[in-house]
N, C-alpha and C positions, 0 to 999 in steps of 0.2 A: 912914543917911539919917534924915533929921527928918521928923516930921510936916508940916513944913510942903513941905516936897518931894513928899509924894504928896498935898498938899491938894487940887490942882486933878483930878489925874484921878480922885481918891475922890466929887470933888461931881460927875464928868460922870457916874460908874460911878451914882451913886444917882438922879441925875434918869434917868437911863437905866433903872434898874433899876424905879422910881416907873411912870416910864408905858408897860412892858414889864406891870406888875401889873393898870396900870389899865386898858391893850386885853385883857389876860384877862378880868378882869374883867366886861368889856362883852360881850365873848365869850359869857362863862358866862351871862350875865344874855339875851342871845339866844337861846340854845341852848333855854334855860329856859323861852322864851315860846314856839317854835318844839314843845317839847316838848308844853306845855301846850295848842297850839290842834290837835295831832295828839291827844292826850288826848280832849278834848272833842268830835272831830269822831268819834271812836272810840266815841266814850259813845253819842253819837244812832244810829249803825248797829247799836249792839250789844245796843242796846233791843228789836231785831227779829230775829226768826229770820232764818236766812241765805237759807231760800226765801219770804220777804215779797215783795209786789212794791210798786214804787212806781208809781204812776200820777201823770206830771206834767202841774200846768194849762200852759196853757199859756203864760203870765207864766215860768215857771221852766223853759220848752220854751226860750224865747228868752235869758232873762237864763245861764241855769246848764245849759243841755242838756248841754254840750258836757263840763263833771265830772261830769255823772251819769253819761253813755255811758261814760267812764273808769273811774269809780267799779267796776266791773265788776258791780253792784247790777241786780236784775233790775228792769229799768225798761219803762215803754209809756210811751205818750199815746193820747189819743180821736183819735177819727177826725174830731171838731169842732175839734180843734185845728191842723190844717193848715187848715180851711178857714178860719180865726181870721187865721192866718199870711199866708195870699193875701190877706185883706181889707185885712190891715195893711200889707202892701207895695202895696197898689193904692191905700190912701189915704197912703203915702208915712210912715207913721208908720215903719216900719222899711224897714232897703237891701236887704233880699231874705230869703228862705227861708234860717234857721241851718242851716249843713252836717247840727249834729247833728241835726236835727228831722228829717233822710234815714235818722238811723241808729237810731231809735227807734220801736220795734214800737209799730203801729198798732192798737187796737181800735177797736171797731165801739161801737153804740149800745146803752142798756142797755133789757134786753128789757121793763120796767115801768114804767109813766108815774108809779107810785109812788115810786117810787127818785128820780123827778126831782124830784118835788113834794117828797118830805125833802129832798134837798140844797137846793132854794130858800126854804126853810122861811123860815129865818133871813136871808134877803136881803131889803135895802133893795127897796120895788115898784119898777120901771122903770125899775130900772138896770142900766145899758148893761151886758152880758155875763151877764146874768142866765141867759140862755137857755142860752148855752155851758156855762155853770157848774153850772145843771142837767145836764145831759148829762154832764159832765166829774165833778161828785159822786155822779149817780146809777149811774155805772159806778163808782167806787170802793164805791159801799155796795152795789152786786151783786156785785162780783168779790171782794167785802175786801180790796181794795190799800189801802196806806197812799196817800192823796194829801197831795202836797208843793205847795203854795202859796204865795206871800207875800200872799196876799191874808187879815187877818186875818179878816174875819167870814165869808170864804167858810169857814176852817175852823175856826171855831167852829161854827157853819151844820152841818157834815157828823159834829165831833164828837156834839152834839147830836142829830145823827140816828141814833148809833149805829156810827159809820164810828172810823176811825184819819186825821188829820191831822198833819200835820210840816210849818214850815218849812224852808227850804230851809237 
């Protein structure tokens, strides 16, 4: 046999073989990032003792409850934060109560008007949830939870007061 007799099935074997490399490849480069954002997500819980708790506002009741309760992470919310929740489905801003915000232990108010006044330290005057946000930091700087916000100056607000802060 000639080279020229196996020319045609040598170029199908090599573009075959070409883009059998190149979906590995992609694969590998997946896997990679897939690796890397279980990494990172690894790194923020591991920051913390395993009996930490987290106290979430609750911006992060609604957006992310539902991986915290998963997370298996020992989590609350205030007790202002379902009432947050009813006000925001009565003004139609959200379509009802997040399942998980059923599955997340509820505390109560923090016993010191002190505690409040630090968490609002750092807050813009008269703005809107200011009040909640008290309530919601001055239970994390009583209880020492870690509170998870996206709100940034809320938890700069509560670092500055001596607390622990995380984004979500």
């Amino acid at each position: 046999m000639t080279a020229t007799g196996f020319g045609a099935p040598l170029a199908i074997l090599s573009q075959t073989a070409a883009a059998a490399a190149a979906a590995a490849a992609a694969a590998a480069a997946a896997a990679a990032r897939l690796v890397s954002i279980a990494n990172k997500a690894r790194k923020i819980f591991n920051r913390f003792k395993s009996k930490d708790e987290f106290l979430l506002n609750t911006n992060v009741v609604i957006s992310d409850g539902k991986k915290f309760v998963e997370s298996g992470q020992t989590i609350i919310k205030s007790r202002i934060s379902d009432l947050e929740i009813k006000n925001l489905v009565k003004k139609g801003r959200i379509r009802g109560t997040p399942k998980a915000a059923l599955k997340i232990k509820e505390v109560g108010f923090p016993n010191s008007v002190h505690s409040r006044i630090n968490a609002r330290a750092g807050l813009a005057p008269g703005k809107s949830g200011n009040f909640a946000d008290g309530i919601i930091g001055g239970t994390a700087l009583e209880r020492g939870s870690i509170l998870v916000t996206r709100d940034k100056v809320f938890l700069d607000s509560i670092i500055n007061a001596g607390g622990r802060a995380i984004k979500p």
